[in-house]
C-alpha positions as CSV (number, residue, x, y, z in Angstrom):
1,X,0.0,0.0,0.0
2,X,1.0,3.4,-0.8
3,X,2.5,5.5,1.5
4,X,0.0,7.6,3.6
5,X,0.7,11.4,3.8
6,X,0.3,13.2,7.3
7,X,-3.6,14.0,6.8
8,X,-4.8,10.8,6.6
9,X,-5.9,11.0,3.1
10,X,-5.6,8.0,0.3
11,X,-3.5,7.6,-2.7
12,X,-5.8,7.1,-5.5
13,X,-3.1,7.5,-7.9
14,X,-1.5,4.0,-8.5
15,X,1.9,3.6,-10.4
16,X,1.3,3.6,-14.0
17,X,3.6,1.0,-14.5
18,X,1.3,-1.2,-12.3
19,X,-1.6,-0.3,-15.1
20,X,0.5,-1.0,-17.9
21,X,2.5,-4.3,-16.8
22,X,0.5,-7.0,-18.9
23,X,1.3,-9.3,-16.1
24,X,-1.4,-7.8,-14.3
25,X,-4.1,-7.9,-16.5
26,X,-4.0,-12.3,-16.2
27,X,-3.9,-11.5,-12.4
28,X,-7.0,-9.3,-12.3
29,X,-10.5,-10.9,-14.0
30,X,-11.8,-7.4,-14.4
31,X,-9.0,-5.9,-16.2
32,X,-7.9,-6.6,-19.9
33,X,-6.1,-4.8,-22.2
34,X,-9.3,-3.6,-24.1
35,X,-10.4,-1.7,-21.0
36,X,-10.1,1.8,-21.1
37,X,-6.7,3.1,-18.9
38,X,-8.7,4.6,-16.7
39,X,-11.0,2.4,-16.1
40,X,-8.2,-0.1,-15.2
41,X,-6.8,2.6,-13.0
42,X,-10.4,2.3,-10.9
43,X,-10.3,-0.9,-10.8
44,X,-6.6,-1.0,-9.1
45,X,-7.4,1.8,-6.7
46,X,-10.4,-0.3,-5.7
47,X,-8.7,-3.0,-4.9
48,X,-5.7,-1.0,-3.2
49,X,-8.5,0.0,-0.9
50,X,-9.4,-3.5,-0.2
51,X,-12.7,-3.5,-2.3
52,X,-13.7,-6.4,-4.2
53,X,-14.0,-4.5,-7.6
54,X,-16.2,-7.1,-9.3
55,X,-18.7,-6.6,-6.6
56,X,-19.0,-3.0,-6.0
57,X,-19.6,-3.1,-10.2
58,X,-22.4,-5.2,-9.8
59,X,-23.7,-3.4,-7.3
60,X,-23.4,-0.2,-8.5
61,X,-23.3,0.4,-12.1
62,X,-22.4,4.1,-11.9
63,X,-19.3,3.6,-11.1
64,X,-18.3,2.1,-14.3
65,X,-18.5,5.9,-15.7
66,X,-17.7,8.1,-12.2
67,X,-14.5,9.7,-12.5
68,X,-11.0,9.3,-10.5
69,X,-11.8,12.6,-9.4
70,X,-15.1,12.1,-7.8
71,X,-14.3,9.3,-6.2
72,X,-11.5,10.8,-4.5
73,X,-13.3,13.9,-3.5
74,X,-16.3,11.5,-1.7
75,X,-13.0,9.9,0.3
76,X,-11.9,13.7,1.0
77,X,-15.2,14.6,2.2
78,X,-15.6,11.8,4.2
79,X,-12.4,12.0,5.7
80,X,-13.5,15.5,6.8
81,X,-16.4,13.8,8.7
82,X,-13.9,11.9,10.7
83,X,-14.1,8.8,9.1
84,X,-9.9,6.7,9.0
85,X,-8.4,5.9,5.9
86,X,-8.6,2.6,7.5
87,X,-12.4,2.4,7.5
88,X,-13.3,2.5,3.9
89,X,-12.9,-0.7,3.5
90,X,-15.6,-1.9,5.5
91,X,-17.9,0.9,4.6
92,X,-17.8,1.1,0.9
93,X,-17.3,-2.7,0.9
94,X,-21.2,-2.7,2.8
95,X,-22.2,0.4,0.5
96,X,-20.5,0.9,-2.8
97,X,-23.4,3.3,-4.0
98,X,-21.6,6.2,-1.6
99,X,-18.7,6.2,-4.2
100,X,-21.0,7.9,-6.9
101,X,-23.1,9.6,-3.9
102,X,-23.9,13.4,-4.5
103,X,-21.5,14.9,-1.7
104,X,-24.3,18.1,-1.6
105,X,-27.3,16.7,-1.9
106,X,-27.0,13.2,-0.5
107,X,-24.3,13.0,2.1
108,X,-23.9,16.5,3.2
109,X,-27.3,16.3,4.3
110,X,-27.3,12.8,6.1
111,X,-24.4,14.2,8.8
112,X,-26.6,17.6,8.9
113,X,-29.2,14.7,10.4
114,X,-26.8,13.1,12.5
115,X,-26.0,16.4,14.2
116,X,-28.9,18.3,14.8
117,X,-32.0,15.4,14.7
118,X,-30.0,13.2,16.4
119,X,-27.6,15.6,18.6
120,X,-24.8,13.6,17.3
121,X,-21.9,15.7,18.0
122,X,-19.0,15.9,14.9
123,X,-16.9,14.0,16.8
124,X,-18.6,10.8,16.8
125,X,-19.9,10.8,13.2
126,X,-17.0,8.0,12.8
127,X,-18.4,5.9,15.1
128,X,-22.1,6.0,13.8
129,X,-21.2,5.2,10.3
130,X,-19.1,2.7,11.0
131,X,-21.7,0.7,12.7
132,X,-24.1,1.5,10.3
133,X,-22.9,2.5,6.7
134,X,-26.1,2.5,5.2
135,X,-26.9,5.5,6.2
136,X,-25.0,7.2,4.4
137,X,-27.0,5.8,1.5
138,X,-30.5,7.0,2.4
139,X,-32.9,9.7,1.5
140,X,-32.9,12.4,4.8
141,X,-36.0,13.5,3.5
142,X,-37.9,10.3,2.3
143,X,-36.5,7.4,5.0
144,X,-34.4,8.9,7.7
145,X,-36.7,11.8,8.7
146,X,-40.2,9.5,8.4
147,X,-38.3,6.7,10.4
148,X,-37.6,9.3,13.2
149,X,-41.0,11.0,13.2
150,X,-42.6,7.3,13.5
151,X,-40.0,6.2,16.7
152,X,-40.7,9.1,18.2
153,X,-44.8,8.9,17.7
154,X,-44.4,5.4,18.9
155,X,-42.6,6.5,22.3
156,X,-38.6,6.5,21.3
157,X,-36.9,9.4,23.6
158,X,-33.1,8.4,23.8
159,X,-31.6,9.9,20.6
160,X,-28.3,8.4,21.7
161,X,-29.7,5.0,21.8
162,X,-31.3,5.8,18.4
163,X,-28.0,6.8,17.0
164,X,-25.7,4.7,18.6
165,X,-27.2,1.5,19.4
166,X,-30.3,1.1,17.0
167,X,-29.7,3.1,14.0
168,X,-30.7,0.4,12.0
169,X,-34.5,1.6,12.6
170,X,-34.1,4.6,11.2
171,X,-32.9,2.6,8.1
172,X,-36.1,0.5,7.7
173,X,-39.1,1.1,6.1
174,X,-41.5,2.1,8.2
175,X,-44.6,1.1,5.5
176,X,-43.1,-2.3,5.1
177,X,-40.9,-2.9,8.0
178,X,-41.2,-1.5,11.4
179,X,-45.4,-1.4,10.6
180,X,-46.0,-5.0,10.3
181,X,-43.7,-6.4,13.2
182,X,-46.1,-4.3,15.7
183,X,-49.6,-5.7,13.5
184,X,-48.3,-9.1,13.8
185,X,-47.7,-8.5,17.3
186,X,-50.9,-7.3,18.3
187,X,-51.9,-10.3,16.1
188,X,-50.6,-12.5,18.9
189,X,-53.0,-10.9,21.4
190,X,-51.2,-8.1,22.8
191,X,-53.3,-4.7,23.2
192,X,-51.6,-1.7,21.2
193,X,-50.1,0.0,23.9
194,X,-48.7,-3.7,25.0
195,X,-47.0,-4.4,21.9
196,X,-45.6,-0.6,21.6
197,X,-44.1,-1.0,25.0
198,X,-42.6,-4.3,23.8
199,X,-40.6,-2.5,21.0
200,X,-39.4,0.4,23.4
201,X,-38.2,-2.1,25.5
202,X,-36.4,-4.1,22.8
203,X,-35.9,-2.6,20.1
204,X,-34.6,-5.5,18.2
205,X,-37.8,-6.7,18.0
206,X,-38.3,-4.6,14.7
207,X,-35.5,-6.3,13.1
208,X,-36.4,-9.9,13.3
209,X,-38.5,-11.6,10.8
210,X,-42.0,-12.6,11.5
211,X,-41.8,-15.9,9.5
212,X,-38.1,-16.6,11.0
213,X,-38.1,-15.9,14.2
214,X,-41.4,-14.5,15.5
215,X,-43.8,-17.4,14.0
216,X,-41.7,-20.5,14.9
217,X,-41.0,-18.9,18.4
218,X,-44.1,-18.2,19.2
219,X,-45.7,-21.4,18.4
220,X,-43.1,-23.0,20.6
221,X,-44.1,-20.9,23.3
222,X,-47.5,-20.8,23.8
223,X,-47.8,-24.9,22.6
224,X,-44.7,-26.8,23.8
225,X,-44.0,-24.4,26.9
226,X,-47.8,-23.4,27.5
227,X,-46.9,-20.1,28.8
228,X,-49.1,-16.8,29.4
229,X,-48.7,-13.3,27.1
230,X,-48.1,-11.4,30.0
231,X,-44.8,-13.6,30.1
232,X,-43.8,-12.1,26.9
233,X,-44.7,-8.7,27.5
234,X,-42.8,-8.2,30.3
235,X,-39.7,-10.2,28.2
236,X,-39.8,-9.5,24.8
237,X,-36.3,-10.1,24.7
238,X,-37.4,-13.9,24.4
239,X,-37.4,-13.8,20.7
240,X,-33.6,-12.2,20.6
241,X,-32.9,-15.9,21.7
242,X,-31.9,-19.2,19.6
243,X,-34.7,-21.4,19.6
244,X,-32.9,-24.5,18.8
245,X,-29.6,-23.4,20.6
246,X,-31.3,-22.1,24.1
247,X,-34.9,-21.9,24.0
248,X,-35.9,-25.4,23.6
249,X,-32.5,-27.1,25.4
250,X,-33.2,-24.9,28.1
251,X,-36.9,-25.7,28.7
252,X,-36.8,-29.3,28.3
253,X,-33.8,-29.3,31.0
254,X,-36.3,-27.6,33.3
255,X,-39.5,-29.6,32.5
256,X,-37.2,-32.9,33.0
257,X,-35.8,-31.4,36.1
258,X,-39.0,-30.3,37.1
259,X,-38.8,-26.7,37.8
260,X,-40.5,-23.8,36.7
261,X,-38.7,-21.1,35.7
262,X,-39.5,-17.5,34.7
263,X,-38.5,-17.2,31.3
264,X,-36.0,-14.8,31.6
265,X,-34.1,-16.5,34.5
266,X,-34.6,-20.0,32.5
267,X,-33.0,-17.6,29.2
268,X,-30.6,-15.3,30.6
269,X,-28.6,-17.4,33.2
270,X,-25.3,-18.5,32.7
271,X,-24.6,-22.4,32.0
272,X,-23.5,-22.6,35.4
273,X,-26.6,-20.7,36.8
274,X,-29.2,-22.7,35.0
275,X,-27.3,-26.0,36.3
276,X,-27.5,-24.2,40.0
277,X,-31.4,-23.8,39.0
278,X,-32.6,-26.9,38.1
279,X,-30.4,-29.1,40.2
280,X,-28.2,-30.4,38.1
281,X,-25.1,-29.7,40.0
282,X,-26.1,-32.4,42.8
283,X,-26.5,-35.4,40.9
C-alpha cells in the first residue's frame, strides 16, 4: 500500500507501471487490455482499498462511468467527517453506492441529520457510520426523517440509543418494516399500547422476521411451553434468543428437572446458573 501522507488522506493515484504491466491484467479478471486506462486505473485503486472491484460493479453500475476525481473527493469529504483511511474498507465494501453519492445533496445532508436530529456531535460521526454505513445511502427527507417522526410517535426518547445502538431503525421502512412487526404482534394478542411498550423495551424486535423468528418462536411458546402473554410482554427479549440453541434445550432441561422457571431467568442465566437452577449440579 502506498505511503499515507500526514492527513490521513488515500493515494488514489497508482503507479502507471502497475496499469500497464501485462502481467497484471491475467492477475486481475476485471481488467484486460481492451479496457479503457482509466477504467483499469479504478479498478486497481479499488482493490488498493481493499474493495472487491467485481462486486462494488455489480452493485453499483455508476461507477463504471464516475470519475478518479469524484471518487477521490467522496473519500476527502468523508475523511472531513472523521471517518480513518482505515475504515473505507468496510464501509464502501457494505455500500458501494456512496462512491458515486452526491457529496451536496445526498451526504452533506445525512451528517446535517446526524447532528442536529440526532444531537450527534461531529466528533462521533466516525463511530455511527461505521456501525451503520447505510446511512449514508439514504434519503434524509424520504427514510431517515419518516423513520424518526414514527419512533418518536411510537414513544422512542433516547436519541443516543437511536443513533448509537439502534440506528438500523431509522434505516427501515417504516410502511413495510417497522409497521407489520407491531400488526403481527398485536396479532398475537397483545393490546396496542402492549405491543408498543414491547418495542421500546427491545428494540430489536423490529429487526427480526415474523416468518423466522417470531412465527416458529411463538408457536413453541404458547404450545410446547404453555406459557401466558403477559410472560412475553414483560420479556420481549425472548425472541432475541436461539430457539434451537437455548430456548428449547433450556426448557426441556427444566420440565425434566422439574422446575418452573420465569422465562427470563430460564433464558438469561449463565450455563452454570441454570445447572444451580434446576439441580443439576447435585446429581
Amino acid at each position: 500500500f502506498p505511503s499515507t501522507p500526514t492527513n490521513n488522506h488515500v493515494l488514489l493515484k497508482p503507479k502507471l507501471s502497475l496499469i500497464h504491466n501485462n502481467n497484471n491484467h491475467h492477475h486481475h479478471p476485471l481488467i484486460n487490455p481492451k479496457l479503457s486506462l482509466q477504467f483499469k486505473e479504478k479498478i486497481l485503486c479499488l482493490e488498493i482499498m481493499g474493495i472487491d472491484a467485481g462486486k462494488a460493479l455489480s452493485q453499483n453500475p455508476n461507477l463504471r462511468t464516475a470519475t478518479m476525481e469524484s471518487i477521490q473527493s467522496i473519500i476527502s469529504f468523508l475523511q472531513s467527517k472523521g471517518i480513518h483511511q482505515k475504515d473505507l474498507q468496510r464501509i464502501f465494501g457494505m455500500c458501494p453506492k456512496i462512491l458515486t453519492s452526491d457529496i451536496k445533496k445526498d451526504l452533506n445532508p445525512v451528517f446535517d441529520f446526524l447532528l442536529q436530529d440526532l444531537r450527534v456531535p461531529d466528533h462521533s460521526f466516525r463511530r455511527i457510520v461505521n456501525k451503520n454505513p447505510r446511512l449514508l445511502t439514504s434519503s434524509v427527507m424520504e427514510q431517515l426523517k419518516p423513520a424518526l417522526f414514527y419512533l418518536k410517535r411510537l414513544g422512542f426518547r433516547d436519541m443516543a440509543a437511536l443513533a448509537f445502538q439502534d440506528s438500523v431503525l431509522l434505516v427501515s421502512n417504516v410502511e413495510r418494516t417497522l409497521i407489520p412487526k407491531l400488526k403481527y404482534l398485536e396479532s398475537l394478542g397483545f393490546s396496542k399500547d402492549e405491543a408498543r411498550n414491547m418495542v421500546l423495551r427491545c428494540p430489536a424486535l423490529f429487526t427480526f422476521s415474523i416468518e423466522n423468528n417470531f412465527r416458529p418462536k411463538f408457536e413453541y411458546f404458547a404450545t410446547q411451553m404453555g406459557r401466558e402473554l403477559k410472560e412475553l410482554k414483560e420479556f420481549p427479549h425472548y425472541f432475541g434468543f436461539s430457539l434451537e440453541n437455548r430456548i428449547k434445550p433450556r426448557h426441556m432441561e427444566a420440565v425434566k428437572a422439574g422446575v418452573n422457571l420465569p422465562l427470563s431467568v430460564m433464558l438469561k442465566s449463565t450455563d452454570e446458573e441454570f445447572r444451580e437452577l434446576t439441580g443439576q449440579n447435585m446429581r
